[in-house]
N, C-alpha and C positions, 0 to 999 in steps of 0.2 A: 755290430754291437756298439752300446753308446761308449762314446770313448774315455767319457769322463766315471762311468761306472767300470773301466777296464783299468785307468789307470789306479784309482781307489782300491778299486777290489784286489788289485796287484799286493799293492803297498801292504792291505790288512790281512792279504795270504800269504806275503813271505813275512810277515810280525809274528805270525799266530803260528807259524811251523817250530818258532823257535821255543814253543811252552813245552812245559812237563808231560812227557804221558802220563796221564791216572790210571788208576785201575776200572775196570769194566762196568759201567752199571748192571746190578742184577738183572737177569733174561726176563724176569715177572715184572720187568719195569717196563717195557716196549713199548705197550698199548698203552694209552694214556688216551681217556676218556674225559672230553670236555663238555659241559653241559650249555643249551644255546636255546634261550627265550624267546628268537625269531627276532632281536631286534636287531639295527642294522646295524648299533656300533657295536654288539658283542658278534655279529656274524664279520664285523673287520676284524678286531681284535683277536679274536678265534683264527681268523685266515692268518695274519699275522705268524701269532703262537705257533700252526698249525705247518707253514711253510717252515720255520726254523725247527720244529721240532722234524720234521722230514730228513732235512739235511743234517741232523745228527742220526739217524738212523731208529727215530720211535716212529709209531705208526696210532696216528691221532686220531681220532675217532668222535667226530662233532653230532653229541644226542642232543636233539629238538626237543626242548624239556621247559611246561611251563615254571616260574619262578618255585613254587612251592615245590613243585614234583622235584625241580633240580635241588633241593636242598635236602628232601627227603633221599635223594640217590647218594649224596655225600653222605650224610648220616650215614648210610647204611653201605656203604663203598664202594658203590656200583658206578659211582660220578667219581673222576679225579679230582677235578678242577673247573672252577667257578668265576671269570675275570672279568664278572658282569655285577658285581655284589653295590650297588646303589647308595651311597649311605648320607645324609640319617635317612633314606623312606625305607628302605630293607633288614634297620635296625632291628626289629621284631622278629626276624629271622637268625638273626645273630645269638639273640637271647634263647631263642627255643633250642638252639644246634650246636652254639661253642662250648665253651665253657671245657671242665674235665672229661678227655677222651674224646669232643666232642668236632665239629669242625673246628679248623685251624685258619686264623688270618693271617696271610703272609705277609701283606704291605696294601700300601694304598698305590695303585696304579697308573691313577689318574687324576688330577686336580684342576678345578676353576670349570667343571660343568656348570650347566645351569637349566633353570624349564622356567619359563614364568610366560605371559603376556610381551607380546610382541607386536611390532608394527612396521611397516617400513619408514624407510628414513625419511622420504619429502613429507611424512605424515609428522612424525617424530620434530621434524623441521617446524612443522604448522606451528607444533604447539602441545602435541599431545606428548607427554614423556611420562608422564605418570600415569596409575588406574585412576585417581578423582581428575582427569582430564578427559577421560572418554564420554561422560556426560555431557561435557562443554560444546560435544561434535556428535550429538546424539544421531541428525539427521544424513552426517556424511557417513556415517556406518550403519545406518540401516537398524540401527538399536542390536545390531549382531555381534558375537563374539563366535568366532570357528575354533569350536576344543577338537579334539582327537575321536578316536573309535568310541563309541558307548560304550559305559561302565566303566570307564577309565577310572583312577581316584582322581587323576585331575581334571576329569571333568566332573565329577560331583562336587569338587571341591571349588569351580568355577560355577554348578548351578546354585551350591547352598549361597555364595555370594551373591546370584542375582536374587533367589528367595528372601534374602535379609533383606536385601535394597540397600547395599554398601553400594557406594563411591554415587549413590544416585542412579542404578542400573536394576532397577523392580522390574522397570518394563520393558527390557531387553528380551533378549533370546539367546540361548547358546544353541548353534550347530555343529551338529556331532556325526564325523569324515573319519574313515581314516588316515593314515599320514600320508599315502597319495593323492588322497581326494583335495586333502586342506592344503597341501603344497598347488596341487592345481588351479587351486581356488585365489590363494596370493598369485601367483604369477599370473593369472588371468586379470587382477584388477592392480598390480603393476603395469603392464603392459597398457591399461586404461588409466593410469592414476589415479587411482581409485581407494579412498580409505576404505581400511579393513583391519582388524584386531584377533591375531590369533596364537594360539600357545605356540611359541618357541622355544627350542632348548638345543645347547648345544652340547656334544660334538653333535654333528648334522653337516651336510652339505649345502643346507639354506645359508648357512654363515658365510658363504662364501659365493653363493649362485645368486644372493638377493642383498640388495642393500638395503640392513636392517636397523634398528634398534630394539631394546627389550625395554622394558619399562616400570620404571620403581613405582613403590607404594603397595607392594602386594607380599609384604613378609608373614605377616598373620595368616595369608594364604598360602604359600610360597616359599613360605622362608625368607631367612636377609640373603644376599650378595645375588638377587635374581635368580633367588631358588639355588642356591648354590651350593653342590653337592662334590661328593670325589666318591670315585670307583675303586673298589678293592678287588684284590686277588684272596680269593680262599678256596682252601682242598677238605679232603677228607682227610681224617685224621691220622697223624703220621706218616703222611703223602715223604714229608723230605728226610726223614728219616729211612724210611722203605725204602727210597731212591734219591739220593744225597746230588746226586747229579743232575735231575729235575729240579729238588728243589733250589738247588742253585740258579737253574736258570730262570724258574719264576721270582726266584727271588730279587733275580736282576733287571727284569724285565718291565719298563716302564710306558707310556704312549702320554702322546699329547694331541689337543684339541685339535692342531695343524692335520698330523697327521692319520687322524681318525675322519677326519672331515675330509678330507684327498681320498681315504679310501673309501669310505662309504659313498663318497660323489661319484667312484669307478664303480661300484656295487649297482647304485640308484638311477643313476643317470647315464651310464655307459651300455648295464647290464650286464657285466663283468661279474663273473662267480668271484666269491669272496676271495679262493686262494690265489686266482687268478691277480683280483686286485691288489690283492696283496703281494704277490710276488711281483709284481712291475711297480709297486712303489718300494718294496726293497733294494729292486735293481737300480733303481734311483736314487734311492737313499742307505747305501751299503755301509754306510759311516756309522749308523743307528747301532749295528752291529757288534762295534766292539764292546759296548757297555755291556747289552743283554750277554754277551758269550766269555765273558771276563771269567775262569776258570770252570767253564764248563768246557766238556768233552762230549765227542760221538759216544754212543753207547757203549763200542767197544773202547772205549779209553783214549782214542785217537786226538789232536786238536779241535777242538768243536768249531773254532771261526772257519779255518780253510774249510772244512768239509760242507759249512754252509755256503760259502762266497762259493765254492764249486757245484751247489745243487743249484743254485738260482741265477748262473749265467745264463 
């Protein structure tokens, strides 16, 4: 065993013996039901959740639910929990479902995402660092832009720009991959040094397998800060009331771009099942731990951190 996760994990299991036992979460609390859009950072995230919530003793339950469907399950309480909530693009969901009796937002769970246009760096280098700079290198990219799967909104939201003929891009072309194909497709003209311009956004494991940059000038498309978004955590209504000890621990429960990106790179690039990935970058990073488990308990009322630092040695 690594030894620096033995010593750690030592220290935050004799801390954590020394808290209050609580009383029990109710027995209708176990199954906790999280809903999962196929992507890859809510399929980390969810592993994440999914491993701590084990070693308190719930038993997690990851439903494959497109966006809309997972929010019609909250609504109606067949979803628990949502840690994939996009915002502002997801906004619109918010408004049909919160509100009185309606879903509940717990916190924001994640900050400083992004999605916009992207390039690698020797390109970024050349010259090109904004959208009115791709014109300038019409002939080094082929007049292409690689968006994502078909139908995406941001890919329609990358073709109505070449339909206007912003940044001088009429008579380009968008190609539309999905996010193995367009990762193939950069790393195939990295490896050639080869200009190319495609949607990026992070967390992702490109941020860290590719030496990139994203590229300003595209807020009216995109938004300001490089499409820059935060993730929230939301339940179904009166999730933390029903279960006071859940919602404690979502409520504690925070990720960053580092660590989303290490797990999804073990997901994507390893093939590593999510819980899998997830439980080896806990074992590595058991420190994470204290914050998420700060007065929560096992189900049965027990210390919550030992009984995790004990499920995922």
């Amino acid at each position: 065993m690594n030894t620096s996760f033995t010593n750690i994990a030592t220290a935050l299991y004799l801390s954590s013996l020394a808290l209050t036992v609580q009383a029990a979460e109710p027995a209708n609390c176990q199954a906790v039901a999280l809903t999962d859009p196929g992507w890859t950072d809510i399929n980390s995230t969810n592993g994440l959740a999914s491993v701590v919530l084990r070693g308190l003793g719930y038993q997690p339950d990851i439903k494959t639910l497109a966006v809309p469907i997972g929010f019609e399950g909250l609504k109606s309480g067949e979803v628990d929990v949502f840690l994939g909530n996009w915002m502002p693009a997801q906004q619109a969901f918010l408004d049909k479902y919160a509100g009185e009796n309606g879903i509940e937002v717990v916190k924001t769970n994640l900050e400083g995402a992004k999605f916009t246009l992207a390039v690698p760096k020797y390109v970024y280098d050349a010259g090109v660092t904004d959208f009115s700079d791709l014109a300038k290198f019409s002939d080094k990219f082929d007049e292409r832009i690689y968006g994502i799967e078909a139908g995406s909104p941001a890919n329609q939201l990358l073709q109505d720009m070449i339909d206007k003929g912003d940044f001088e891009l009429s008579k380009w072309s968008l190609v539309e991959s999905g996010e193995q194909g367009v990762m193939s497709q950069v790393r195939r003209a990295v490896k050639r040094n080869q200009f190319i311009v495609f949607l990026g956004w992070e967390p992702h494991p490109m941020n860290t397998n590719i030496e990139l940059n994203y590229l300003t000038g595209g807020d009216d498309y995109f938004g300001p800060n490089y499409g820059g978004a935060t993730v929230q955590t939301v339940t179904r209504a009166n999730l933390s009331t029903d279960c006071p000890n859940l919602g404690t621990l979502l409520n504690n429960v925070t990720f960053t771009l580092s660590m989303e990106n290490q797990v999804m790179g073990a997901i994507l690039d390893k093939g590593n099942e999510p819980d899998a990935a997830a439980k080896a970058w806990l074992q590595t990073n058991p420190e994470v731990l204290t914050d998420w488990l700060e007065g929560v308990t096992t189900l049965d009322g027990k210390p919550g951190l030992a009984a995790v630092i004990d499920y995922i040695k």
